[in-house]
C-alpha positions as CSV (number, residue, x, y, z in Angstrom):
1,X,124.3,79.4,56.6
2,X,126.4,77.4,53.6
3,X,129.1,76.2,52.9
4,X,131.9,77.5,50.1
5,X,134.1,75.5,48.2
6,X,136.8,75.4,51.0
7,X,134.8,73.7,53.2
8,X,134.6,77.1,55.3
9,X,130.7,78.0,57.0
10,X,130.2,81.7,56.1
11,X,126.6,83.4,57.2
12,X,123.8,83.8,55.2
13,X,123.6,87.4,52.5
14,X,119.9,89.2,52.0
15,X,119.7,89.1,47.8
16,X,117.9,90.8,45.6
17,X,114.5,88.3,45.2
18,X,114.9,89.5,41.2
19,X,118.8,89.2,40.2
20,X,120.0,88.2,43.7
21,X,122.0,90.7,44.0
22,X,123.6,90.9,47.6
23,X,122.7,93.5,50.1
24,X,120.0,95.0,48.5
25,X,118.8,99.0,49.8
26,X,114.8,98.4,48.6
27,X,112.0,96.7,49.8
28,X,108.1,95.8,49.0
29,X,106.1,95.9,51.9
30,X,103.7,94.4,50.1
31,X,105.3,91.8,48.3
32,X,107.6,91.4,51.1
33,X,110.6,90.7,49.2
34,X,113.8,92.6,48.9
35,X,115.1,94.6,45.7
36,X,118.1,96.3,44.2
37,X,117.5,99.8,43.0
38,X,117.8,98.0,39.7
39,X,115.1,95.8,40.0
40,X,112.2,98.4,41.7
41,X,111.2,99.2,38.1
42,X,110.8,95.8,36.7
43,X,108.4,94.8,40.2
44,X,106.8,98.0,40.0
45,X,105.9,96.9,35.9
46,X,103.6,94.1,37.6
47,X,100.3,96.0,37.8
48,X,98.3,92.1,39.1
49,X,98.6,93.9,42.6
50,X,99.5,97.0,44.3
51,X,103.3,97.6,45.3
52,X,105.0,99.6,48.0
53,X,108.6,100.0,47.6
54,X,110.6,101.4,50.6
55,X,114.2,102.0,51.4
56,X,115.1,98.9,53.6
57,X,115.3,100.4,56.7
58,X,111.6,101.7,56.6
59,X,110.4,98.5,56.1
60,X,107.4,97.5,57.6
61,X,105.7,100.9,57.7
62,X,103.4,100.0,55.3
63,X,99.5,99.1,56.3
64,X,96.8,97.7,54.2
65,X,93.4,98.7,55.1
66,X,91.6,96.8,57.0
67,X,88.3,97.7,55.4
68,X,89.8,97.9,51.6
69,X,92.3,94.8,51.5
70,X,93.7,95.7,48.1
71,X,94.4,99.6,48.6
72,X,97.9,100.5,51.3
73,X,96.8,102.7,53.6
74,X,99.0,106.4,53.2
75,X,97.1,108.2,55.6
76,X,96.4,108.6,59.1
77,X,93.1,110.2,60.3
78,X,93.7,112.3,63.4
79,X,89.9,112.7,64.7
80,X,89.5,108.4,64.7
81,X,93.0,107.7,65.8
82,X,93.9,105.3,62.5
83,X,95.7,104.8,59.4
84,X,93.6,104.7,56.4
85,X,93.4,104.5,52.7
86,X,92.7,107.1,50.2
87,X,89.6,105.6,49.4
88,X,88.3,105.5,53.5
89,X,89.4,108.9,53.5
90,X,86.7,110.0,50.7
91,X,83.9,108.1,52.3
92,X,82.3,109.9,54.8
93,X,82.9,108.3,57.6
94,X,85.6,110.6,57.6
95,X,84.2,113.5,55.8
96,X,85.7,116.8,57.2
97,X,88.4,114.9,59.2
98,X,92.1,116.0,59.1
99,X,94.0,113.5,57.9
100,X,98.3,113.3,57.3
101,X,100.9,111.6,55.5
102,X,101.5,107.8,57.1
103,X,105.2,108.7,56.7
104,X,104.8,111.8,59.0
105,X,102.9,109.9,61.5
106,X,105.5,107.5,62.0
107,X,108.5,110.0,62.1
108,X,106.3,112.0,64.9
109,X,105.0,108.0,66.2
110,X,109.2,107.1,66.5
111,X,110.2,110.8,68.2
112,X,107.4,110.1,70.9
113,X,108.9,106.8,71.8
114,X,112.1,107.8,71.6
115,X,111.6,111.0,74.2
116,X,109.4,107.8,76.5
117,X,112.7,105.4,75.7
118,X,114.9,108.9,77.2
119,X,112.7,109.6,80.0
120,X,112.7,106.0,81.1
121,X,116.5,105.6,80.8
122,X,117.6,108.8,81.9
123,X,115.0,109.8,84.5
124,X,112.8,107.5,85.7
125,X,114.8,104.4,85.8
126,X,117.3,106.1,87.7
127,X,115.3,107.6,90.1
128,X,113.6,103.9,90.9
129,X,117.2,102.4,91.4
130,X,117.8,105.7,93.9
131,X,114.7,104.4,95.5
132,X,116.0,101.4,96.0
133,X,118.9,101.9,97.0
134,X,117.5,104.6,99.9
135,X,115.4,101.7,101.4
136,X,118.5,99.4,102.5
137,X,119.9,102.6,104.6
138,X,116.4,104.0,105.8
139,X,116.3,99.9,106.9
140,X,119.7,100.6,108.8
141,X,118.8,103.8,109.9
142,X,115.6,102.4,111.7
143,X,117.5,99.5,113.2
144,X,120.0,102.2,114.4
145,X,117.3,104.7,115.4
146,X,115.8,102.3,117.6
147,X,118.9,100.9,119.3
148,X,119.7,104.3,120.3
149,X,116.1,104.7,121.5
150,X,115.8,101.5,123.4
151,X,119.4,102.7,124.9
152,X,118.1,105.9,126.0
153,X,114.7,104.5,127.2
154,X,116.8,102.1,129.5
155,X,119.4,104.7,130.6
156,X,116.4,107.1,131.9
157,X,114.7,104.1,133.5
158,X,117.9,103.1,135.6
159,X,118.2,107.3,136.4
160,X,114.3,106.7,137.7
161,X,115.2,103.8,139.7
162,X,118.3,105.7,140.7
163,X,116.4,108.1,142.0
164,X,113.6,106.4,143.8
165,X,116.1,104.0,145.3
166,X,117.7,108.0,146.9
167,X,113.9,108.3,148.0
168,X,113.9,104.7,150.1
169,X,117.2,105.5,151.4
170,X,116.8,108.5,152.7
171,X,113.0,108.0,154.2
172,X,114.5,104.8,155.9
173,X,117.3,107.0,157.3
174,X,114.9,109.3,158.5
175,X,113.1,106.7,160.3
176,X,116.4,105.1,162.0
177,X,117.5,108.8,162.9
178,X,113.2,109.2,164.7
179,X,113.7,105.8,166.5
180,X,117.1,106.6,167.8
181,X,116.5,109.8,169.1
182,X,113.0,108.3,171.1
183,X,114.8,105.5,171.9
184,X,118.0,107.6,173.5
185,X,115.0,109.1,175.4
186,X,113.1,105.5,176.4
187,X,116.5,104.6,177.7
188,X,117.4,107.4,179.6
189,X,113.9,107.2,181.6
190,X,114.4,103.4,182.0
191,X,117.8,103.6,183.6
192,X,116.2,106.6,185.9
193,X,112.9,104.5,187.0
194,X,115.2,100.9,187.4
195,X,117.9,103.4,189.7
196,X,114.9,104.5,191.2
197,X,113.0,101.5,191.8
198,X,116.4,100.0,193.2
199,X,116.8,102.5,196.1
200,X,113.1,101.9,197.1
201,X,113.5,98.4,197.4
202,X,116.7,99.3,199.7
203,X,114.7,101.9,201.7
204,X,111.8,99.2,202.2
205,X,114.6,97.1,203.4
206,X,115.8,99.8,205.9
207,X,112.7,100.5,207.4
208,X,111.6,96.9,208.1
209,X,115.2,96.8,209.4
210,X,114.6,99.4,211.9
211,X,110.8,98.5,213.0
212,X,112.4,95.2,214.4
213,X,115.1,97.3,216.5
214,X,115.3,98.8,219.6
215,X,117.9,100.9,218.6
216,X,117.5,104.3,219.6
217,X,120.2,106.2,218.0
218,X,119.5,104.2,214.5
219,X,115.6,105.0,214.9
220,X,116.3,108.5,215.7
221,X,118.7,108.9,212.8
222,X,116.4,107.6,209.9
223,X,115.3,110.1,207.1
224,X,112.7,109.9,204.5
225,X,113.0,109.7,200.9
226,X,109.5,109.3,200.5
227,X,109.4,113.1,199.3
228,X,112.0,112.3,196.8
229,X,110.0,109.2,195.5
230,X,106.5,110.8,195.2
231,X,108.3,112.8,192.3
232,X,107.5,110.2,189.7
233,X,109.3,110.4,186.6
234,X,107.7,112.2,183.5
235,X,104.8,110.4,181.9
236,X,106.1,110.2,177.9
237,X,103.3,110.4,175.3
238,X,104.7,109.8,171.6
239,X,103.3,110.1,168.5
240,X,105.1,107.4,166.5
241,X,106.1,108.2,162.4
242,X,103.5,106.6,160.1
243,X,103.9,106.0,156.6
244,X,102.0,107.4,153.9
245,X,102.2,106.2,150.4
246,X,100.5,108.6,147.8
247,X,98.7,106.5,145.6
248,X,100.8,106.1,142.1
249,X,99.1,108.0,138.8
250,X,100.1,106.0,136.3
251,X,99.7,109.3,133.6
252,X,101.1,111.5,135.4
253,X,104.8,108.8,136.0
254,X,104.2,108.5,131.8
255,X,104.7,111.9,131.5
256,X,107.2,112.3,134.2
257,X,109.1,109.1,132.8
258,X,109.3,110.9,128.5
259,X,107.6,110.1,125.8
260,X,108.2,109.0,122.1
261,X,107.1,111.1,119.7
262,X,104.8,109.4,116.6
263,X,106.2,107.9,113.9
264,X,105.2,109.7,110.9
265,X,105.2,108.2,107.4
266,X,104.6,109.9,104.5
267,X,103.6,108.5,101.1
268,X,105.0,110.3,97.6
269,X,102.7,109.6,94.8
270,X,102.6,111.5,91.6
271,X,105.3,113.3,93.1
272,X,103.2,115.1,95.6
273,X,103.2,114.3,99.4
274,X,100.4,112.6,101.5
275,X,100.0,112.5,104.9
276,X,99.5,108.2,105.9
277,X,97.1,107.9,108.8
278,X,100.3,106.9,111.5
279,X,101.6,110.6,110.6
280,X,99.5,112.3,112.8
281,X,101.7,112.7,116.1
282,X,99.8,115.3,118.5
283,X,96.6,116.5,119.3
284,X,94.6,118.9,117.6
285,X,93.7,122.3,119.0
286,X,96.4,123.0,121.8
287,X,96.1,126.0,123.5
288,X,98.6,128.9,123.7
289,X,99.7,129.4,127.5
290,X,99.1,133.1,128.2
291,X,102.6,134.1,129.2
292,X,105.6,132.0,127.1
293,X,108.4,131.2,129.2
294,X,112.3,130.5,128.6
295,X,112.7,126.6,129.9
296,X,116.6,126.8,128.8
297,X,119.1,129.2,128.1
298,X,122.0,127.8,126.5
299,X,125.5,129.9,125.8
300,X,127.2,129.3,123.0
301,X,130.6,129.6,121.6
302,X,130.0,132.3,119.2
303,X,129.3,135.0,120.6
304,X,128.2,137.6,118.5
305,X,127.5,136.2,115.2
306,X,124.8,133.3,116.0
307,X,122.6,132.7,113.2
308,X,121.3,129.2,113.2
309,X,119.9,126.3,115.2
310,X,118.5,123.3,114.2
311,X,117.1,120.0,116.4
312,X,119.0,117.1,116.1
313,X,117.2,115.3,119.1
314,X,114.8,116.6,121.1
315,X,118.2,117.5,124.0
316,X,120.4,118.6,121.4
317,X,121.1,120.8,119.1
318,X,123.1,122.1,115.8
319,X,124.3,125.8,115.5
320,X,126.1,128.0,113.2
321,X,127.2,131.2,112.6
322,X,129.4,134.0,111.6
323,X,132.5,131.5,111.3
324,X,133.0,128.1,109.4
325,X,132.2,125.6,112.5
326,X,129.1,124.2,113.0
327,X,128.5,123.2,116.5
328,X,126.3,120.4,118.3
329,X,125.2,121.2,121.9
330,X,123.3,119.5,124.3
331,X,120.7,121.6,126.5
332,X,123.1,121.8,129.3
333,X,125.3,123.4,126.9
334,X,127.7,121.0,126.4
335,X,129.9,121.4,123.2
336,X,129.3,117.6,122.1
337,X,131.0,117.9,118.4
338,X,131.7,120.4,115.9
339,X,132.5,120.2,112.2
340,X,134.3,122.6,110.1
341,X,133.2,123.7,106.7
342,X,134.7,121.7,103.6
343,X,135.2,125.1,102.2
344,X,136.4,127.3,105.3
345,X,133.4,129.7,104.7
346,X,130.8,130.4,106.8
347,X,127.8,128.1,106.3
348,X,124.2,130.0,104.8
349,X,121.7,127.6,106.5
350,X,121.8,124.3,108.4
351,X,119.1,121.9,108.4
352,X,118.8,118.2,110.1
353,X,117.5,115.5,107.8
354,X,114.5,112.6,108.9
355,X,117.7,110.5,109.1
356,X,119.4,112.8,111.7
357,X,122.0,113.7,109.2
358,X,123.4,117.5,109.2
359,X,122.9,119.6,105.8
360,X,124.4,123.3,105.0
361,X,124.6,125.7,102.4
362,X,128.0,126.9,101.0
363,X,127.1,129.6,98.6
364,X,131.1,129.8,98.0
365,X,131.6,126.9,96.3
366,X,128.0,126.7,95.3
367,X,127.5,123.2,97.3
368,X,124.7,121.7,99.5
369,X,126.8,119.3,101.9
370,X,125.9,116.4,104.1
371,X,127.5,115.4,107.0
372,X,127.2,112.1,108.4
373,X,129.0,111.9,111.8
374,X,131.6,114.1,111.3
375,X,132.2,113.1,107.1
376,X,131.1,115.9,104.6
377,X,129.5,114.5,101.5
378,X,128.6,116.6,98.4
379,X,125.3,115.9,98.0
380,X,124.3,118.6,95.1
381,X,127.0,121.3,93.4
382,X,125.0,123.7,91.0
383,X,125.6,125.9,88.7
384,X,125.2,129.6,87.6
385,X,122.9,129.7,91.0
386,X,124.5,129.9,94.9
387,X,122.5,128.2,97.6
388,X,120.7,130.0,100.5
389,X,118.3,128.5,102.7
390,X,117.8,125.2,103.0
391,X,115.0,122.5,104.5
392,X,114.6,119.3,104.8
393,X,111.1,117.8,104.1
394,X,108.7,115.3,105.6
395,X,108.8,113.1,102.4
396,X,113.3,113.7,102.7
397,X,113.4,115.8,99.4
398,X,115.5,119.1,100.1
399,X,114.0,122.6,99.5
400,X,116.4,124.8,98.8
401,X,116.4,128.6,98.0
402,X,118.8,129.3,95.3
403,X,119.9,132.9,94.1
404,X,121.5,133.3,90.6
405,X,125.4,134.4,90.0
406,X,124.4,137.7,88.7
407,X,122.0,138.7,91.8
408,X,118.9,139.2,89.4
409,X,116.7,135.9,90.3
410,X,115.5,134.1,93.1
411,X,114.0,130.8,92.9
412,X,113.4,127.4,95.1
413,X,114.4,124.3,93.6
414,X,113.0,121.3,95.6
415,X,115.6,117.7,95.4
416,X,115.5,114.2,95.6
417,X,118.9,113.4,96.0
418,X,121.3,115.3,93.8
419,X,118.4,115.3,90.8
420,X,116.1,118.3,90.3
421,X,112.6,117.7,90.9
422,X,110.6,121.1,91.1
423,X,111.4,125.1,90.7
424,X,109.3,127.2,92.0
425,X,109.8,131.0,91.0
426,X,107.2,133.4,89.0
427,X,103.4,133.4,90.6
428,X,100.6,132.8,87.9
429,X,100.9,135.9,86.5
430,X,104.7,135.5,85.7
431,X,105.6,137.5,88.4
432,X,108.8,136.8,90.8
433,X,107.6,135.5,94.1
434,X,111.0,136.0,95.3
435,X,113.4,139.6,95.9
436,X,116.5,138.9,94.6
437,X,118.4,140.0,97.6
438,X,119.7,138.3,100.8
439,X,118.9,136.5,103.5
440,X,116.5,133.6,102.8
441,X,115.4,130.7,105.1
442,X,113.0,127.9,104.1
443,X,110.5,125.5,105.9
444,X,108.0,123.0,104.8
445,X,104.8,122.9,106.8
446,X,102.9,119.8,108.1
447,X,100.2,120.3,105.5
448,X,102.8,120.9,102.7
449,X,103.2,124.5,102.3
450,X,106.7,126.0,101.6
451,X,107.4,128.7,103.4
452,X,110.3,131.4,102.6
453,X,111.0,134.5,104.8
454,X,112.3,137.4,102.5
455,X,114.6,139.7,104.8
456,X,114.6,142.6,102.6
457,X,111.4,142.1,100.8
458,X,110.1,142.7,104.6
459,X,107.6,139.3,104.1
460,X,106.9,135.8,104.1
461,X,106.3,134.4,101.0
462,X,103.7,131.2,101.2
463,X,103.3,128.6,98.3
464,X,101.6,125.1,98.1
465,X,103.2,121.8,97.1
466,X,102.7,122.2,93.7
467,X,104.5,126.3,93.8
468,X,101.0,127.8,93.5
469,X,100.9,131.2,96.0
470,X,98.5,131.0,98.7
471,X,99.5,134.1,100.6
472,X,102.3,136.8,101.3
473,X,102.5,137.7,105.0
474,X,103.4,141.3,105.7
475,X,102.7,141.9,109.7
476,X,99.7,142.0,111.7
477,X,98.2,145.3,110.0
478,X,99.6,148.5,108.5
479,X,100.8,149.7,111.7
480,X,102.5,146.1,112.9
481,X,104.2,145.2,109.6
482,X,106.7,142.7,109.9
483,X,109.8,144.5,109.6
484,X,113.1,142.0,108.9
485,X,112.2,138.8,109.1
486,X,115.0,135.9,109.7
487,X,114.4,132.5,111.0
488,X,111.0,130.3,109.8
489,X,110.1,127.2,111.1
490,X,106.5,125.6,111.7
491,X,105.0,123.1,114.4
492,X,102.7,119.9,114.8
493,X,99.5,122.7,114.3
494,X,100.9,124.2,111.3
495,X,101.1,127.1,112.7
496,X,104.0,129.2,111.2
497,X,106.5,130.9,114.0
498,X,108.6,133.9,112.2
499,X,111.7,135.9,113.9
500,X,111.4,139.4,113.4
501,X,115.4,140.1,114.1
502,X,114.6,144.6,114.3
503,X,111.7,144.4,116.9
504,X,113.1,141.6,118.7
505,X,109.6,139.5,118.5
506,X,108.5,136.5,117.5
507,X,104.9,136.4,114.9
508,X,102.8,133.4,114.8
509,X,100.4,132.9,112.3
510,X,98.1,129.9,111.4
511,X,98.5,127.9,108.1
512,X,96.4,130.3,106.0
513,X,98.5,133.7,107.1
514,X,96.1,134.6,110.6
515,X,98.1,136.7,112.4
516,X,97.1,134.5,116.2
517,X,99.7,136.2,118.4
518,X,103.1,137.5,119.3
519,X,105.3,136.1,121.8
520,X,107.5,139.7,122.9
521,X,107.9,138.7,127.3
522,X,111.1,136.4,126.7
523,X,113.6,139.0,126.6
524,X,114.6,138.3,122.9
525,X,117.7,139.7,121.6
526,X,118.1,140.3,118.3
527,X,116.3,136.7,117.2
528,X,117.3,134.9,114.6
529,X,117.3,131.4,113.2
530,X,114.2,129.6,114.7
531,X,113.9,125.6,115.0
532,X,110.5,123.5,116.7
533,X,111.5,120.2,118.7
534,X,108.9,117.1,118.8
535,X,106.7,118.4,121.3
536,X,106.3,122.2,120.3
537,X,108.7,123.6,122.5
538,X,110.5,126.5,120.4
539,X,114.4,127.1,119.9
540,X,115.7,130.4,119.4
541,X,119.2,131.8,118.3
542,X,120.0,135.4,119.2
543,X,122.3,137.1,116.7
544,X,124.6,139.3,119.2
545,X,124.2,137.4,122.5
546,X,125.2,134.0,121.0
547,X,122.6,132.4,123.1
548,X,120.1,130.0,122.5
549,X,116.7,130.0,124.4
550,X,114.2,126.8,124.5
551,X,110.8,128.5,125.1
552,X,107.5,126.9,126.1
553,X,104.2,129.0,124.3
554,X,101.8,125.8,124.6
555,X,100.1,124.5,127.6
């Protein structure tokens, strides 16, 4: 800073080190001084050491060898990774080494940093604040989850009581109504033997009456009752009630009482999915029960035209259909809420978040939705593509299958958020995985395989975490193919459950594509959409009966 004649501070003006000349456009990086144009040729002239003149923006680009202190180094050796002067590049340290211009190497140097600087400000950096800000809601949504748990928990415990409080009640009654009626009869005989034992006494008195009389008439007049009284009353023999407690299994009143299911945690690293050790939440191995049976059979308000079912809670569940509602019900078949469509078209897929929030497909206005409660969020709006089927994950990303405006590709985009994180759509060999036609539904299995029934393709395609194809199911054999398959989901084995709508079955296959069985006994209509609750009891929606059926295939 100085000061001018006026007494006013003004800031300090880079000069030419030659002329001083103000602003000056050159510099030496050797030197380290600042030029006009004017001056380069005069510093240049001094030949007592070597000069690099740059426009003043490029400043500090210049190196000097660190093996050769007097040469600049102009050129970068690509096999050892460092600048270099022309003489290094002659010795042959670096003979037959590729070696270009230092200028170059910056230029590529600054467009690497800058794409790092991009991804940082426009990707990750974002995405680690979206992180953040999901923990303060998952935070609320456990303190929620487990208020409504602990709620529950204590409302079944008071039924319980309820109910074994009916139990005492009605074995006490049963004992006052057994000591009534025995004691009715007790009585009865009492009053008989005390009547009786009162008219012996008075005979007794009689008959000592007339053994001291002379009486003739009274003697002669006497009659016995002895007869009567050698008819003793009934001898009663009574068994009297006992009580016997059956001694309390503690496992089996667990399992009457309900159980919570695990919690399961999963880890994303490398944006890839891991199991933690606390995700593992039922045992390995279960056992198929040899004839699957309906538990519940729920009717629903759509009648014909049911395509979809989805577990809220283990006791209720989210439908939709061939209209724009979307309804919950509870297994007694209560209508609890509905919701209508932002759009007034009829939803492509439901799916229930980890957070127990509602998501659908509009492929009208081209929108995935999220409803919490009864609000309708817009949670991702595409573009040039309308959305099918949709899942939510274990790690909360959303799969969804997307089809393009002009019907002529298929693809599965997974999201965090709103953001794009994977597409999944040609195999290795370039291929489409995908038929470009319609219906698609969507599942993620427990070991991470996506899993995408193809309705007119007649198969389900299966893919790893990373979108590499591990298998295509097509039926059982040549003679059992799989004909129109709907509905997908998978369960705690990950075993993969498929509704064959046409043949009215069900496939189940094991992770790897197995065919293991068919469940066919259950009186399946038309199935549809398909959804597993926490214990591996299946839902099914049948398309023309507008019923949903809770069936048990596990022992």
């Amino acid at each position: 800073m100085y000061m001018d004649p006026k007494g006013n501070w003004a800031q300090d003006v880079l000069r030419c080190h030659l002329c001083e000349t103000p602003v000056p456009p050159m510099y030496c990086d050797i030197c380290h001084i600042h030029l006009c144009k004017a001056c380069v040729g005069e510093h240049l002239s001094d030949e007592s050491t070597e000069h690099k003149v740059v426009p003043f923006k490029k400043r500090g680009s210049t190196t000097k060898c660190q093996i050769h202190s007097s040469k600049i180094c102009e050129l970068f050796c690509k096999q050892c990774d460092i600048p270099i002067c022309v003489k290094c590049a002659s010795s042959k340290e670096h003979k037959g080494h590729e070696f270009i211009d230092m200028v170059e190497t910056l230029e590529n140097q600054k467009e690497i940093l800058l794409r790092h600087l991009q991804e940082l400000e426009k990707s990750i950096y974002p995405k680690y604040q979206e992180i953040a800000s999901i923990i303060p809601v998952m935070k609320a949504d456990l303190n929620e989850n487990s208020k409504k748990l602990t709620k529950a928990i204590d409302k079944h415990g008071e039924d319980l009581h309820r109910e074994i409080d009916t139990i005492i009640k009605k074995l006490k009654l049963d004992l006052d109504e057994m000591d009534s009626n025995y004691l009715t009869v007790l009585n009865k005989q009492e009053n008989e033997v005390t009547r009786n034992i009162s008219e012996i006494k008075q005979s007794i008195a009689d008959l000592k009456k007339l053994l001291n009389s002379n009486d003739v008439s009274l003697i002669s007049a006497y009659k016995s009752r002895n007869d009567e009284f050698r008819r003793l009353p009934p001898k009663l023999t009574a068994t009297l009630p006992k009580f016997t407690p059956e001694k309390i299994n503690k496992e089996q009143l667990h399992e009457q009482f309900g159980s919570l299911s695990a919690l399961s945690i999963k880890t994303d690293k490398h944006g890839y999915t891991t199991d933690s050790p606390a995700a593992e939440s039922s045992p390995p191995n279960r056992q198929f029960i040899n004839e699957p049976r309906v538990i519940t059979d729920i009717n629903t308000e759509f009648g014909r035209g049911l395509r979809h079912v989805s577990c809220h809670i283990d006791d209720e569940i989210w439908t939709c259909g061939d209209d724009k509602m979307m309804r919950l019900y509870n297994l007694q078949g209560k209508l609890v809420k509905s919701v209508q469509t932002k759009s007034g078209s009829n939803p492509r897929d439901i799916a229930v978040t980890r957070s127990g929030d509602l998501v659908y497909t509009d492929d009208r206005d081209r929108t995935v939705h999220i409803i919490k409660n009864t609000q309708i969020q817009t949670g991702i709006r595409l573009r040039g593509w309308r959305p099918l089927g949709v899942c939510s994950t274990s790690s909360g990303d959303l799969l969804v299958v997307v089809i393009g405006d002009n019907n002529k590709q298929t693809k599965v985009v997974r999201y965090i958020g709103s953001m794009e994180k994977q597409s999944i759509q040609c195999n290795d060999k370039g291929q489409p995985l995908y038929s470009t036609s319609t219906p698609k539904y969507i599942c993620e299995n427990r070991n991470l395989d996506i899993c995408v029934s193809d309705y007119d393709a007649h198969s389900v395609v299966v893919v790893n975490q990373a979108g590499k194809l591990r298998f295509t199911y097509t039926g059982k054999s040549s003679s059992t193919t799989l004909k129109y398959p709907c509905g997908i989901t998978t369960d705690s084995q990950s075993r993969i459950l498929i509704a064959d709508s046409i043949k009215h079955i069900i496939h189940i296959l094991d992770q790897d594509g197995q065919f293991l069985r068919y469940i066919d006994n259950c009186q399946l209509h038309t199935p549809w959409g398909l959804c597993v609750d926490s214990r591996d009891n299946f839902f099914v929606a049948e398309l023309y009966t507008g019923k949903v059926k809770k069936i048990q295939y596990y022992k």
